[in-house]
Each structure stands twice: as structure tokens, then as C-alpha cells.
PDB file of N, CA, C and O in Angstrom:
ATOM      1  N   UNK A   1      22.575 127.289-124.085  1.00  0.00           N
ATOM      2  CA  UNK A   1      23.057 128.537-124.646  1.00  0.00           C
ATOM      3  C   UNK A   1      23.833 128.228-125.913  1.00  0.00           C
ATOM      4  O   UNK A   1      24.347 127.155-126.227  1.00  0.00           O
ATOM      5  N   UNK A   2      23.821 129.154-126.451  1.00  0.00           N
ATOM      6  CA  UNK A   2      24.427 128.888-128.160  1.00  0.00           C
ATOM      7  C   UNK A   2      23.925 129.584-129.195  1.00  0.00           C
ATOM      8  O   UNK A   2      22.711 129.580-129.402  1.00  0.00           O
ATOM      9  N   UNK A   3      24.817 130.294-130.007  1.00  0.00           N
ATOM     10  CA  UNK A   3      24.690 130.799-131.390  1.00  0.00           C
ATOM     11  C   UNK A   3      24.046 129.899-132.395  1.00  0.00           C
ATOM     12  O   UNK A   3      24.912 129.503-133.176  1.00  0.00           O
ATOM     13  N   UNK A   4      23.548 129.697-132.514  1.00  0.00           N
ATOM     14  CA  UNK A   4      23.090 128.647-133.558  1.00  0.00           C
ATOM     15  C   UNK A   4      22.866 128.707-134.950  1.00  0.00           C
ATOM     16  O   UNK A   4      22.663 127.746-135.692  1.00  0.00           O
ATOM     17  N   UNK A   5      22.926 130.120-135.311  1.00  0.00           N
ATOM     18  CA  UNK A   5      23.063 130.730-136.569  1.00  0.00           C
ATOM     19  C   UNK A   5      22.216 129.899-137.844  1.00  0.00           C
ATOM     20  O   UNK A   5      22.795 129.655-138.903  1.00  0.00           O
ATOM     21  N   UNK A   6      20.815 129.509-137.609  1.00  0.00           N
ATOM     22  CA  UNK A   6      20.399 128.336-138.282  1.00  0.00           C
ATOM     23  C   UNK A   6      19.365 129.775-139.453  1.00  0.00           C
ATOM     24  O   UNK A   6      18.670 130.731-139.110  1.00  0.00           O
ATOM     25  N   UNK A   7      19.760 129.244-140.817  1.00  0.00           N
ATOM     26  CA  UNK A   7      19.058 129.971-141.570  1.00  0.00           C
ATOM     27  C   UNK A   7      17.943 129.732-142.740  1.00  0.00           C
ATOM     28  O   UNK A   7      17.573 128.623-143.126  1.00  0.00           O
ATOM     29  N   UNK A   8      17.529 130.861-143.177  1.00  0.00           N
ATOM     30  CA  UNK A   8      16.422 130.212-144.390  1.00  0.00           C
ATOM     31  C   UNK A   8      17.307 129.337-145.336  1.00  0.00           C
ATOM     32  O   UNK A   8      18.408 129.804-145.629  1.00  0.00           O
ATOM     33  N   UNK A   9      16.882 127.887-145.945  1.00  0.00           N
ATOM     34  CA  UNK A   9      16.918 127.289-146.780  1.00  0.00           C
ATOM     35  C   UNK A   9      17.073 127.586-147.682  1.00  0.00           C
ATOM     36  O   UNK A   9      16.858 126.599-148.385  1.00  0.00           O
ATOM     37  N   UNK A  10      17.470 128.770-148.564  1.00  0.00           N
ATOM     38  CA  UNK A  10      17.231 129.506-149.922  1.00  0.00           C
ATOM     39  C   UNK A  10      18.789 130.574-150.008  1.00  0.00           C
ATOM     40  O   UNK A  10      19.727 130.705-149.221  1.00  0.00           O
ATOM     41  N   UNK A  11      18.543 131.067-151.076  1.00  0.00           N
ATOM     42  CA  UNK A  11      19.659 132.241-151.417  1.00  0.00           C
ATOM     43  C   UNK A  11      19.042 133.540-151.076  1.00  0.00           C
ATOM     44  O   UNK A  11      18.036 133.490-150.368  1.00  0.00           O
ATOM     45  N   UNK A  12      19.438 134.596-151.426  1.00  0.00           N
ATOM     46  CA  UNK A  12      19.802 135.719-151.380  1.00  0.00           C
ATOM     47  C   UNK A  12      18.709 135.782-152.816  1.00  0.00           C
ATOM     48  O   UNK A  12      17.524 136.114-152.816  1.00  0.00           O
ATOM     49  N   UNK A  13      19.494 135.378-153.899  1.00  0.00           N
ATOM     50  CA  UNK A  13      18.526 135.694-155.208  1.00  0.00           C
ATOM     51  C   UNK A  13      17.002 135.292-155.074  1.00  0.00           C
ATOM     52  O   UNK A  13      15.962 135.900-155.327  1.00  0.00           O
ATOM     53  N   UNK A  14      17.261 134.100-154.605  1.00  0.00           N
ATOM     54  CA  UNK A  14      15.591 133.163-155.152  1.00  0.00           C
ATOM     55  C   UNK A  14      14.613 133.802-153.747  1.00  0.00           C
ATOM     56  O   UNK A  14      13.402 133.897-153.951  1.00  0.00           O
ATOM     57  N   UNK A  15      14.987 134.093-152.786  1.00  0.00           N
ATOM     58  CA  UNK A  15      14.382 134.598-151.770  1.00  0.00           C
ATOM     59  C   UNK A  15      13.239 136.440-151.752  1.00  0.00           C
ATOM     60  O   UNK A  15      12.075 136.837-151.809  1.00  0.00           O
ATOM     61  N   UNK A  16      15.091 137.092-151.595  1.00  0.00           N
ATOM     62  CA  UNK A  16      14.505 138.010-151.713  1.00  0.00           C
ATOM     63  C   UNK A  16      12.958 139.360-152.424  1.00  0.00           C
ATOM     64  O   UNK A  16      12.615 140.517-152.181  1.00  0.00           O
ATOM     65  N   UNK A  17      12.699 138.707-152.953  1.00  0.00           N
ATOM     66  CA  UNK A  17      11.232 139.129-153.134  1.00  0.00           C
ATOM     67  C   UNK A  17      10.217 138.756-152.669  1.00  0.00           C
ATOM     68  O   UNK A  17       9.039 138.980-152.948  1.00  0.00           O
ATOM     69  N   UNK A  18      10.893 137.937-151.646  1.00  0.00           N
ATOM     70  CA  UNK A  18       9.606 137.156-150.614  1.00  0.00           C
ATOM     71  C   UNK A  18      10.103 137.978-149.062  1.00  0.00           C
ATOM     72  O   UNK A  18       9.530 137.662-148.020  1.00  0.00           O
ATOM     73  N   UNK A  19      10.941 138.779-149.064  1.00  0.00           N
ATOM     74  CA  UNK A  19      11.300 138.858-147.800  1.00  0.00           C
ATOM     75  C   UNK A  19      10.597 139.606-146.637  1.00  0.00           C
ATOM     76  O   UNK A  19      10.872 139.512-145.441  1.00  0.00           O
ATOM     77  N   UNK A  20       9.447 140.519-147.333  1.00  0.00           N
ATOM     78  CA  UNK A  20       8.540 141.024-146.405  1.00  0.00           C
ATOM     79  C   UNK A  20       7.541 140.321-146.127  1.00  0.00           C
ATOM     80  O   UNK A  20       6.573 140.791-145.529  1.00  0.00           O
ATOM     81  N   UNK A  21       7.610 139.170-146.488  1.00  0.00           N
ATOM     82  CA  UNK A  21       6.268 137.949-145.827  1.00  0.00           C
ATOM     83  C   UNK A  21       7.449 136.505-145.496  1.00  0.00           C
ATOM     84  O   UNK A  21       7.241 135.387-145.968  1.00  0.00           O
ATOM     85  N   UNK A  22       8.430 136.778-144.776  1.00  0.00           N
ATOM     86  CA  UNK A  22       9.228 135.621-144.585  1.00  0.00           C
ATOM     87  C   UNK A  22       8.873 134.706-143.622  1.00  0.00           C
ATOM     88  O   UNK A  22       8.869 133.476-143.679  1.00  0.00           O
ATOM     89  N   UNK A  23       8.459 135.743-142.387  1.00  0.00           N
ATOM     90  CA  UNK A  23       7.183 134.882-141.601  1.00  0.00           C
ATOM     91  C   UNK A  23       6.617 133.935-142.221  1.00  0.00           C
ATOM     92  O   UNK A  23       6.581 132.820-141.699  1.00  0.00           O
ATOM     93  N   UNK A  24       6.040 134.173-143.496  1.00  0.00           N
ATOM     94  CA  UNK A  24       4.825 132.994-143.766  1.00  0.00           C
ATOM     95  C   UNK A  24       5.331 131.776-144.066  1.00  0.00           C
ATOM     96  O   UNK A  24       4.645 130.758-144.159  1.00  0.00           O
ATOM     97  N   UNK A  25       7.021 131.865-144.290  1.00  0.00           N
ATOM     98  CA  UNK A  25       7.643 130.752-144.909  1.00  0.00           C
ATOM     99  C   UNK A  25       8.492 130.134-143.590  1.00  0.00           C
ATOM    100  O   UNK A  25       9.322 129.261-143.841  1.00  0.00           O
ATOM    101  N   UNK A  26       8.323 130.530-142.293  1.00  0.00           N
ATOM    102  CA  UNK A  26       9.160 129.598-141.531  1.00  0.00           C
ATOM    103  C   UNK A  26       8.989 128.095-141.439  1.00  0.00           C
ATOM    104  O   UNK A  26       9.975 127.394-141.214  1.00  0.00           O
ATOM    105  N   UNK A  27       7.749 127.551-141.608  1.00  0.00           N
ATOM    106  CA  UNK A  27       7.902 126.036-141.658  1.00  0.00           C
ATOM    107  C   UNK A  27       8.276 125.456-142.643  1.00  0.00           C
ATOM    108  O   UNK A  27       8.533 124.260-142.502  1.00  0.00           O
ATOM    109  N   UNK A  28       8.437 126.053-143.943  1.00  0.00           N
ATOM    110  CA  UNK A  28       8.979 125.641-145.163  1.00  0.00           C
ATOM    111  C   UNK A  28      10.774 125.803-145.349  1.00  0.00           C
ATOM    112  O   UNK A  28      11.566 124.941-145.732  1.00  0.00           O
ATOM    113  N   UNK A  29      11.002 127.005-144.992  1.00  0.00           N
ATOM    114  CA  UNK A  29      12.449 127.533-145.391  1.00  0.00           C
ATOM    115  C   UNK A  29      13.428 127.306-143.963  1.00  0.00           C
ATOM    116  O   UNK A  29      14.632 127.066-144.052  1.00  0.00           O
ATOM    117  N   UNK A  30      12.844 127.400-142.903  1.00  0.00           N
ATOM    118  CA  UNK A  30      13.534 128.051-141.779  1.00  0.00           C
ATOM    119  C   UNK A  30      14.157 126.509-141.025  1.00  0.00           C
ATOM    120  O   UNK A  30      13.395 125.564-140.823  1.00  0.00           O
ATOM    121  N   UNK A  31      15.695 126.461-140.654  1.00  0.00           N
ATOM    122  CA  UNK A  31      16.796 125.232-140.473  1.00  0.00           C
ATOM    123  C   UNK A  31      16.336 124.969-138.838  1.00  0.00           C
ATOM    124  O   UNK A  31      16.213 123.914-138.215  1.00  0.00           O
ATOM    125  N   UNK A  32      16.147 126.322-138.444  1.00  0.00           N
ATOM    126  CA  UNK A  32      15.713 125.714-136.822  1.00  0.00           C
ATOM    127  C   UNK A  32      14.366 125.442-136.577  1.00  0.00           C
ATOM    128  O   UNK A  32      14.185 125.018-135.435  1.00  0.00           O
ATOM    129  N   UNK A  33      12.975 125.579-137.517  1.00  0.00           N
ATOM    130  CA  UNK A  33      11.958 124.881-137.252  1.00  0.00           C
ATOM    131  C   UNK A  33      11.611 123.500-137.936  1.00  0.00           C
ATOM    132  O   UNK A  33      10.591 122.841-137.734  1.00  0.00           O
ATOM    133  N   UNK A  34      12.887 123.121-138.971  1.00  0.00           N
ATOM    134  CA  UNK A  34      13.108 122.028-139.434  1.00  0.00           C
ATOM    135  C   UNK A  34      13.775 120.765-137.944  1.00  0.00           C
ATOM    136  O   UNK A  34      13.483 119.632-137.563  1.00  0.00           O
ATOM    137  N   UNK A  35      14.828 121.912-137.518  1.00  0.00           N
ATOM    138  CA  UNK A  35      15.748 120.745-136.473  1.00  0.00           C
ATOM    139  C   UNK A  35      14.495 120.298-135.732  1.00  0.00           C
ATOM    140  O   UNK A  35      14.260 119.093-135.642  1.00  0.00           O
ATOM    141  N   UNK A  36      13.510 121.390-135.088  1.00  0.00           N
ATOM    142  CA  UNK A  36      13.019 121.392-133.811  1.00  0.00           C
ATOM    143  C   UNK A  36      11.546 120.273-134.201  1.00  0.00           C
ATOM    144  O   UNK A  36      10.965 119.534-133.405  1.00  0.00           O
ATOM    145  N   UNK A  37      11.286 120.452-135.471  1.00  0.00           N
ATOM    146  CA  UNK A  37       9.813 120.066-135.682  1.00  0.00           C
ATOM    147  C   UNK A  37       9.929 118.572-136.246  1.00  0.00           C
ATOM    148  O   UNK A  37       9.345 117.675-135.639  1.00  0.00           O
ATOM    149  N   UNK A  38      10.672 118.288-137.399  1.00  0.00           N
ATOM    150  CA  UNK A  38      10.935 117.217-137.662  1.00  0.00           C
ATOM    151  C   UNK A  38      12.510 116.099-137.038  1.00  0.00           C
ATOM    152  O   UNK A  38      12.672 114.883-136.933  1.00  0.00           O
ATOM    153  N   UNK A  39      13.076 116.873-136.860  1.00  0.00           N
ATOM    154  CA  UNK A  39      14.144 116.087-135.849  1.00  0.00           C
ATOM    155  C   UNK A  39      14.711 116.151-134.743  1.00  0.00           C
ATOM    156  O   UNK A  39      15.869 115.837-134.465  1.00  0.00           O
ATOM    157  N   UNK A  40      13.246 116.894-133.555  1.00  0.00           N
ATOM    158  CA  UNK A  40      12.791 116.940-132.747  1.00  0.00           C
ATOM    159  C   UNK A  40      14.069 117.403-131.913  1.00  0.00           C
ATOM    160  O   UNK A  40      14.236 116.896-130.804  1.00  0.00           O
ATOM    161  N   UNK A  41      14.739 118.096-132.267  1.00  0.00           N
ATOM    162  CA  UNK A  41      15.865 118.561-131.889  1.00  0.00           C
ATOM    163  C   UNK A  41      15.431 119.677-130.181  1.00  0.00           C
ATOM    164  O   UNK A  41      14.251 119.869-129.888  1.00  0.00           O
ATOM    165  N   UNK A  42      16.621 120.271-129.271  1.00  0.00           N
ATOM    166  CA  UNK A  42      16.202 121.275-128.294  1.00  0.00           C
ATOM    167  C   UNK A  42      14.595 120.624-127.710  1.00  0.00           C
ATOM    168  O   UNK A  42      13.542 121.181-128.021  1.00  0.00           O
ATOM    169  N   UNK A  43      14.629 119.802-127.132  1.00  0.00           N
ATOM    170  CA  UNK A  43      13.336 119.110-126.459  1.00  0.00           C
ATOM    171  C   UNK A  43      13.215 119.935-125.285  1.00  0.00           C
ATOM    172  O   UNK A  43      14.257 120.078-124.645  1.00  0.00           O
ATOM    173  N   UNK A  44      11.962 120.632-124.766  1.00  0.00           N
ATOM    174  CA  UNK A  44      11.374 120.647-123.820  1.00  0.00           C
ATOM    175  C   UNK A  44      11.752 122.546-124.470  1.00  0.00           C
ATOM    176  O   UNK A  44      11.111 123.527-124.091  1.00  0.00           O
ATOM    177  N   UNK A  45      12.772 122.576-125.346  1.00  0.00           N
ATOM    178  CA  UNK A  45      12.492 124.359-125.583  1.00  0.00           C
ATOM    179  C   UNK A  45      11.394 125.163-126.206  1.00  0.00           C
ATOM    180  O   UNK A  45      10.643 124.843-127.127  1.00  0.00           O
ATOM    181  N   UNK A  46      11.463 126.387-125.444  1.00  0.00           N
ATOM    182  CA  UNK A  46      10.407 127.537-126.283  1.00  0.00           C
ATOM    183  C   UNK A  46      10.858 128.057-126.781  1.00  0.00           C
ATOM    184  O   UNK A  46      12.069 127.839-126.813  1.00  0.00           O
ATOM    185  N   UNK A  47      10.278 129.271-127.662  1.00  0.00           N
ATOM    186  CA  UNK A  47      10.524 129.898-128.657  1.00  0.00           C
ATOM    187  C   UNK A  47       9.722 131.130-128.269  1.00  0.00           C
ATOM    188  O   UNK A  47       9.321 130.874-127.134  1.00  0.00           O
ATOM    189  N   UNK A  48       9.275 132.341-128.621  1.00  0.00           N
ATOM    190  CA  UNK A  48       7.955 133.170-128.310  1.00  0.00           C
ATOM    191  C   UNK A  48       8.210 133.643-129.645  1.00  0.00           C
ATOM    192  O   UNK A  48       9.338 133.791-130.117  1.00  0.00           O
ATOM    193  N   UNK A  49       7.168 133.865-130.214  1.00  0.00           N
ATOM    194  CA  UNK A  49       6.568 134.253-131.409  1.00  0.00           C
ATOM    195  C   UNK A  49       7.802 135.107-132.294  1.00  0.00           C
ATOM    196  O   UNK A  49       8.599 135.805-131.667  1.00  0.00           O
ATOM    197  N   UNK A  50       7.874 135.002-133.631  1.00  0.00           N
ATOM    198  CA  UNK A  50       8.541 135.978-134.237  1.00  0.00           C
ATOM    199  C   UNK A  50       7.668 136.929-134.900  1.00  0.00           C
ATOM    200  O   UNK A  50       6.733 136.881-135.699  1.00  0.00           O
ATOM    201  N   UNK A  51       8.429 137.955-134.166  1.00  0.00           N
ATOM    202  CA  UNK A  51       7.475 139.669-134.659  1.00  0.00           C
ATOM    203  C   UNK A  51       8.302 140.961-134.700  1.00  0.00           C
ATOM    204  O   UNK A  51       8.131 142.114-134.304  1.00  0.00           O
ATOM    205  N   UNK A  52       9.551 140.097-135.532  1.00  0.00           N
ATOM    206  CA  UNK A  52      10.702 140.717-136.098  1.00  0.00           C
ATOM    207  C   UNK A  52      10.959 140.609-137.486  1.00  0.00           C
ATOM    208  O   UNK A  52      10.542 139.507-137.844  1.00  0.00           O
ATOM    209  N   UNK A  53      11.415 141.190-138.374  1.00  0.00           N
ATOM    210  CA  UNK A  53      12.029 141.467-139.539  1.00  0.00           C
ATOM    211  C   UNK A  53      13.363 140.654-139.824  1.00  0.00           C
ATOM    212  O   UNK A  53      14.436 141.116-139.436  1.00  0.00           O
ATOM    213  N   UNK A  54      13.292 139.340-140.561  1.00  0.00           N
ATOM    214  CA  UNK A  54      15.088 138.625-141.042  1.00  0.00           C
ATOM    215  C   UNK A  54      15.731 139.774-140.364  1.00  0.00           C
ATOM    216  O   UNK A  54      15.434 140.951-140.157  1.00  0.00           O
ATOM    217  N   UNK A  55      16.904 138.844-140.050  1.00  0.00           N
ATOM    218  CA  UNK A  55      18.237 139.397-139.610  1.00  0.00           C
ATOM    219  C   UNK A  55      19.346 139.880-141.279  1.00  0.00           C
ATOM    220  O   UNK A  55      19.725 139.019-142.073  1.00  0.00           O
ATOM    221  N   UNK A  56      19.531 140.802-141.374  1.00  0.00           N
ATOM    222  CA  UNK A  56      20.443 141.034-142.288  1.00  0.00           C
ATOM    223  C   UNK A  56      20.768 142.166-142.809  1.00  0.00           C
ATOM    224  O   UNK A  56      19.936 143.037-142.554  1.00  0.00           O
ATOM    225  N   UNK A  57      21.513 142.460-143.345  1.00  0.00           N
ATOM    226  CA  UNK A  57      22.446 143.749-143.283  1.00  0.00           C
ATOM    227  C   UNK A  57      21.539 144.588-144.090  1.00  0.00           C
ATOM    228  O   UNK A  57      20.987 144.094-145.073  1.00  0.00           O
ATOM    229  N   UNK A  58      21.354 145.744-143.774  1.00  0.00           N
ATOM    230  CA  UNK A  58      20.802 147.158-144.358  1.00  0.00           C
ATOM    231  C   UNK A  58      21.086 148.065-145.019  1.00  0.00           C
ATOM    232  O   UNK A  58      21.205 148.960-144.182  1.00  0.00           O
ATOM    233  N   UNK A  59      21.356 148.633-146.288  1.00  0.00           N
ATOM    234  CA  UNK A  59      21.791 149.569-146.269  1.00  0.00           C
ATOM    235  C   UNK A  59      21.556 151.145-146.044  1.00  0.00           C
ATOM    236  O   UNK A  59      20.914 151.643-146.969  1.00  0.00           O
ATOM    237  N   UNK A  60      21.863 151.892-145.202  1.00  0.00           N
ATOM    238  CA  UNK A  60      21.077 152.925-144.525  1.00  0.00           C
ATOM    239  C   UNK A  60      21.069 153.847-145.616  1.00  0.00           C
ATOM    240  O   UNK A  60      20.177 154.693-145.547  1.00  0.00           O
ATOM    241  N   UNK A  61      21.996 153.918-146.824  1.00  0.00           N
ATOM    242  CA  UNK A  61      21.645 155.035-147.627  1.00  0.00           C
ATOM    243  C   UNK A  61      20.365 154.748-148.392  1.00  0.00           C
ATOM    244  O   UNK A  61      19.500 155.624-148.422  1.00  0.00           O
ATOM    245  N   UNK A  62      20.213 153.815-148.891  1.00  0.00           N
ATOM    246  CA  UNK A  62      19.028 153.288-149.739  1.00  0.00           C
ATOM    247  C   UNK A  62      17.326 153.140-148.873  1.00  0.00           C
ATOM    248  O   UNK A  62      16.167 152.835-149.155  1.00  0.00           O
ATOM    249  N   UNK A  63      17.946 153.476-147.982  1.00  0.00           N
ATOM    250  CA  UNK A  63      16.760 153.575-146.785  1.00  0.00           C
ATOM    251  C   UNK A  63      15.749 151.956-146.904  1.00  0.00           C
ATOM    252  O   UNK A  63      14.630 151.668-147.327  1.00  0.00           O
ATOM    253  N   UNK A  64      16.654 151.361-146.403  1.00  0.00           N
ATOM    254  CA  UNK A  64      16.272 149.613-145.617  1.00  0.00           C
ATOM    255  C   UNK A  64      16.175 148.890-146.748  1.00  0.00           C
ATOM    256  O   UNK A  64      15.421 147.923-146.637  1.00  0.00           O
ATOM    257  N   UNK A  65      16.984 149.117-148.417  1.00  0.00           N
ATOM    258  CA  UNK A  65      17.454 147.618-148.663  1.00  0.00           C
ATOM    259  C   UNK A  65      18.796 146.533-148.506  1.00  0.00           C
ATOM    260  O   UNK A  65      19.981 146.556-148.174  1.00  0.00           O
ATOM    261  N   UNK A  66      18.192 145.981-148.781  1.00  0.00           N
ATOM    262  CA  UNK A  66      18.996 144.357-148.074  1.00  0.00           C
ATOM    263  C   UNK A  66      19.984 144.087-148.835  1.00  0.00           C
ATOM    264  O   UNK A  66      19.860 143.831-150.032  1.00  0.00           O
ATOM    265  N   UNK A  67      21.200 144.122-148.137  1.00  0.00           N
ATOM    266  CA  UNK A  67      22.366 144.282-149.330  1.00  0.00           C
ATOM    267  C   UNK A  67      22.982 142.883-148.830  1.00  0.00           C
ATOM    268  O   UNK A  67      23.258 142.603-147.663  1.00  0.00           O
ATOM    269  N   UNK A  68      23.173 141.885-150.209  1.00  0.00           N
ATOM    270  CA  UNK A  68      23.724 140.866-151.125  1.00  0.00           C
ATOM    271  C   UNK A  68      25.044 140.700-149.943  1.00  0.00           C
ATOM    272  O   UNK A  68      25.969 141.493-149.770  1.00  0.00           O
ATOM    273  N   UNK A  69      24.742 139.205-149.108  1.00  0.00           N
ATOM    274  CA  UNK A  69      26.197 138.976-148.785  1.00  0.00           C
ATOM    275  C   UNK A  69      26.413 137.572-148.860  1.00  0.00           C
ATOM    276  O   UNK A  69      25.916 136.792-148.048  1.00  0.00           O
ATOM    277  N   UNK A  70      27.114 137.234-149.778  1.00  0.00           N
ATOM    278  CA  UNK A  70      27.450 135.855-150.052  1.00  0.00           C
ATOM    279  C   UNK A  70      26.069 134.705-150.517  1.00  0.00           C
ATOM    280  O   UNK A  70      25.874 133.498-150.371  1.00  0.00           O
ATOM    281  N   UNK A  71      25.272 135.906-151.166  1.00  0.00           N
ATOM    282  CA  UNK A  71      23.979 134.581-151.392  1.00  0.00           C
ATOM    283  C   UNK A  71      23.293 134.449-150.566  1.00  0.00           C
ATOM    284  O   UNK A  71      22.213 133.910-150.804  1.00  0.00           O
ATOM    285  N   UNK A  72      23.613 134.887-149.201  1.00  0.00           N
ATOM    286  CA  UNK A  72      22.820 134.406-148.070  1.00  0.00           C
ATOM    287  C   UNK A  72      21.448 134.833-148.041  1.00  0.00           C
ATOM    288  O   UNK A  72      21.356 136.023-148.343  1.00  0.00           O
ATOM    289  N   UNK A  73      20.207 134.208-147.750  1.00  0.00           N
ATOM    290  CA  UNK A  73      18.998 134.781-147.400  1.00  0.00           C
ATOM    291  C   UNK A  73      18.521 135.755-146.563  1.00  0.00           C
ATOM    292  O   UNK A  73      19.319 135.510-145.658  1.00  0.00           O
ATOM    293  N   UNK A  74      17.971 136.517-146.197  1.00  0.00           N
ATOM    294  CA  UNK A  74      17.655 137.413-145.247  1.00  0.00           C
ATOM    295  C   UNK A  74      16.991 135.897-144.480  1.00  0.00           C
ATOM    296  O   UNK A  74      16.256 135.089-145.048  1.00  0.00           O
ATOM    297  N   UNK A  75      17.587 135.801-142.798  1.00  0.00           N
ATOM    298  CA  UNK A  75      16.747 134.787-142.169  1.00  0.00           C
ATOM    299  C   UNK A  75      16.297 135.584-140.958  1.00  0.00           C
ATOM    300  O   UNK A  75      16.473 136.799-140.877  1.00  0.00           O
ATOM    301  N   UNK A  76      15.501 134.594-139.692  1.00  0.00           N
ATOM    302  CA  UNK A  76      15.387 135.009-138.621  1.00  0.00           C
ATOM    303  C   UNK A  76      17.140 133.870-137.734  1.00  0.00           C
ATOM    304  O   UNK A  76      17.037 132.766-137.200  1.00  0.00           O
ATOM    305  N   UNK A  77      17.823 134.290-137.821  1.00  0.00           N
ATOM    306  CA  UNK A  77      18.777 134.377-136.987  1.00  0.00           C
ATOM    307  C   UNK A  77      19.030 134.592-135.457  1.00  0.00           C
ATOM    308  O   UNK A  77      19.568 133.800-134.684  1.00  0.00           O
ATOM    309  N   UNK A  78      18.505 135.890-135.176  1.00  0.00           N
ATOM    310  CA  UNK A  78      18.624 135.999-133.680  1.00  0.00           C
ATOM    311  C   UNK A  78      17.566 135.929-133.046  1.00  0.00           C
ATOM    312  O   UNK A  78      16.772 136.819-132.740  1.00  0.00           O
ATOM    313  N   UNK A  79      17.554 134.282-132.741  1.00  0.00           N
ATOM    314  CA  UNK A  79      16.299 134.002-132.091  1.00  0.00           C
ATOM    315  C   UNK A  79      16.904 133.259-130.300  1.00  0.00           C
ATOM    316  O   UNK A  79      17.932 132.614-130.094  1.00  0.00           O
ATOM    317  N   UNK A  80      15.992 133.604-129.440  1.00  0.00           N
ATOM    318  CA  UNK A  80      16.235 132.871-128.115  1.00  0.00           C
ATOM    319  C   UNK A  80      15.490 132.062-127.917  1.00  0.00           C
ATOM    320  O   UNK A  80      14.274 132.245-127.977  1.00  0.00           O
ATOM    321  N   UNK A  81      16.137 130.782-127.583  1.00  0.00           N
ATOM    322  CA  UNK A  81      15.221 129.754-127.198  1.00  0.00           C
ATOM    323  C   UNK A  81      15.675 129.670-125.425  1.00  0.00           C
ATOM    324  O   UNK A  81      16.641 130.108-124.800  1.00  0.00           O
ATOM    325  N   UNK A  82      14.645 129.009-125.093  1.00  0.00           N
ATOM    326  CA  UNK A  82      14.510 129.157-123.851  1.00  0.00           C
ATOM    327  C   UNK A  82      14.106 127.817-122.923  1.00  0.00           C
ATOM    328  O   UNK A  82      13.139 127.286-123.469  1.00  0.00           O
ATOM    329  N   UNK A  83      14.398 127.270-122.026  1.00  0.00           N
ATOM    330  CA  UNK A  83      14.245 126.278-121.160  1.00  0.00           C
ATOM    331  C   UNK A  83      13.530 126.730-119.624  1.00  0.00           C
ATOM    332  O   UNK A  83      14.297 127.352-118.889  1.00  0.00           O
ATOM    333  N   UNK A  84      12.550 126.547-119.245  1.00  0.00           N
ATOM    334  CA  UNK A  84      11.618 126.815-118.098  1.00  0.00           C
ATOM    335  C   UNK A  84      11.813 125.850-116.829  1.00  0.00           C
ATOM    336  O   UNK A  84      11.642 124.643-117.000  1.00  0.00           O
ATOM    337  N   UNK A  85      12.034 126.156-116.038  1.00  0.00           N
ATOM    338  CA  UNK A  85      11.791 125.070-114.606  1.00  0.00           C
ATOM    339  C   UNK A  85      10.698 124.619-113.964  1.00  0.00           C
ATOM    340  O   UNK A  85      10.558 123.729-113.125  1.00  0.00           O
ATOM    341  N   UNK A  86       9.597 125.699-114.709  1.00  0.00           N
ATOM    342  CA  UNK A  86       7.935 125.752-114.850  1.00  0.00           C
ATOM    343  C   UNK A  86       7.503 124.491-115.009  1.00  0.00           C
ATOM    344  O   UNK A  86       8.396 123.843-115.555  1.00  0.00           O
ATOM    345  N   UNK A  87       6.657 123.909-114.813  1.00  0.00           N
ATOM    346  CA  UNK A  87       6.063 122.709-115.537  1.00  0.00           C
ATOM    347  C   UNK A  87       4.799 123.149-116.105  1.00  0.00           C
ATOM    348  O   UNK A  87       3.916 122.399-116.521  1.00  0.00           O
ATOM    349  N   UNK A  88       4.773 124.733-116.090  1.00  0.00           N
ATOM    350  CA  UNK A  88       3.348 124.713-116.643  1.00  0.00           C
ATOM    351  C   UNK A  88       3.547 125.259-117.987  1.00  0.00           C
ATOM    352  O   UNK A  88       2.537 125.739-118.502  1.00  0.00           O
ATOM    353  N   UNK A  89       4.653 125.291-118.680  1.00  0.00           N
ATOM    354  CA  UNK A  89       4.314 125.987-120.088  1.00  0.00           C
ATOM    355  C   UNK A  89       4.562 124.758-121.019  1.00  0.00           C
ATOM    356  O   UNK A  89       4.407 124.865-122.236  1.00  0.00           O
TER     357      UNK A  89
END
């Protein structure tokens, strides 16, 4: 269990015009498929598919743009990883 708060690799500036295809950039940009893939980090965890929208603040008057906080990227953030007692997955 744990917050892990692991985010896209990038800013806020250089990002955002990529942010409705951010999906396509998780093996490139994304800190927790870096830990998990190359420094094999969380062993034996799952993941289930992301088929969510970056985590990041909205602004509701502008009707869903992504308002500027500290540079940060729009990432996938709230993700659950998961540990099975299964041996079959």
C-alpha cells in the first residue's frame, strides 16, 4: 500500500498539447512504468489497464481545461497496483 505519486517525466509547458493522447506516452514519460519495467521495481505487481484521463486539476468554468500548477504535467497518478495470492495471473 502506498501513495506513490510517480509522474510524467515532462512539465506542464512541454507536455500539455500532448495530453489527450498521454496514454500513448506511458512507456516513454511515465516514473512508475520506468521503476516497474526497467528497475524492476513492485515484483510480482499488477496494474489493469489505464482507461482514464491524467490526474489533474480542471477548471470547471472553462469547461475541462487543465490549469498550470507548478509546471507539473497532467500524469496518471491515481493508479492501484495490486498483489494476488492467485498463482494464476
Amino acid at each position: 500500500m502506498g501513495d506513490l505519486n510517480m509522474r510524467y517525466k515532462s512539465t506542464y509547458k512541454d507536455f500539455i498539447e500532448f495530453v489527450d493522447f498521454a496514454r500513448d506516452y506511458i512507456e516513454q514519460y511515465d516514473e512508475l512504468f520506468e521503476q516497474r519495467h526497467t528497475h524492476f521495481r513492485f515484483p510480482e505487481y499488477h496494474e489493469e489497464p489505464i482507461n482514464f484521463h491524467p490526474t489533474y486539476k480542471l477548471d470547471s468554468v472553462s469547461n475541462g481545461i487543465y490549469i498550470n500548477k507548478k509546471d507539473q504535467c497532467p500524469s496518471f497518478t491515481d493508479r492501484i497496483l495490486f498483489k494476488s495470492n492467485d498463482n494464476t495471473l
